[in-house]
Residue, then its C-alpha position, 0 to 999 in steps of 0.5 A: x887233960x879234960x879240962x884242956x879239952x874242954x877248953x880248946x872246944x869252948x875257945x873253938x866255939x867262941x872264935x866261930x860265934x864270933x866269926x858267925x855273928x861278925x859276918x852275918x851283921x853285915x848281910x842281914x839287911x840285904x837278905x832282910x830285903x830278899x826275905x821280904x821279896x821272896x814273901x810278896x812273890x809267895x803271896x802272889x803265886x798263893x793268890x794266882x793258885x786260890x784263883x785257879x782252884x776258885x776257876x776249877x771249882x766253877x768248871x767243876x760244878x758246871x761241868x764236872x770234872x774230867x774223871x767225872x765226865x769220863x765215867x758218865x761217858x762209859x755210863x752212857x756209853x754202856x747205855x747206848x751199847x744195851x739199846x744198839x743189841x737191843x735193837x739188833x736182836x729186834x731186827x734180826x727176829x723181823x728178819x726171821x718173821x719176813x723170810x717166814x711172811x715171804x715163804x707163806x706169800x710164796x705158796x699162797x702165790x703158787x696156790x692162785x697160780x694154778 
């Protein structure tokens, strides 16, 4: 009974080899071209791609790249914010030292009145 088997299996598998390799003959030429289409359109999106990592390189290296300039933003952006409360507690202490001036010319005043 195993031997029937195996060789319907063996007969199964020959008549579908044989189908393969029948319909296949005549489709190899026409894929064969496609194949080889498909290859020049390949190397032509690589070489587009080479280029543009080759443009993007340049850009980086002249202008860094976004995330690059974005973190020298927030840098300079932390920089500018120090200096602009630097400058504000300045003005608020000169704010302070002239109502005191004022205060002082005020009585100096009220004293040359009398």
């Amino acid at each position: 009974m195993l031997r029937i088997i195996n060789m319907k299996h063996l007969c199964i598998f020959t008549a579908m080899a044989g189908i393969a390799l029948a319909s296949s003959c005549d489709k190899h030429e026409p894929l064969s071209k496609e194949q080889t289409a498909m290859d020049a359109e390949f190397e032509q999106a690589n070489g587009e791609l080479q280029s543009l990592d080759a443009q993007i390189a340049a850009l980086g290296s002249t202008h860094g790249l976004p995330e690059q300039q974005h973190a020298n933003w927030l840098k300079m952006n932390t920089a500018l914010e120090q200096t602009l409360a630097s400058l504000s507690k300045k003005c608020s202490q000169g704010d302070e030292l002239l109502k005191k001036l004022h205060d002082k010319l005020d009585a100096f005043k009220a004293l040359n009145d009398q």
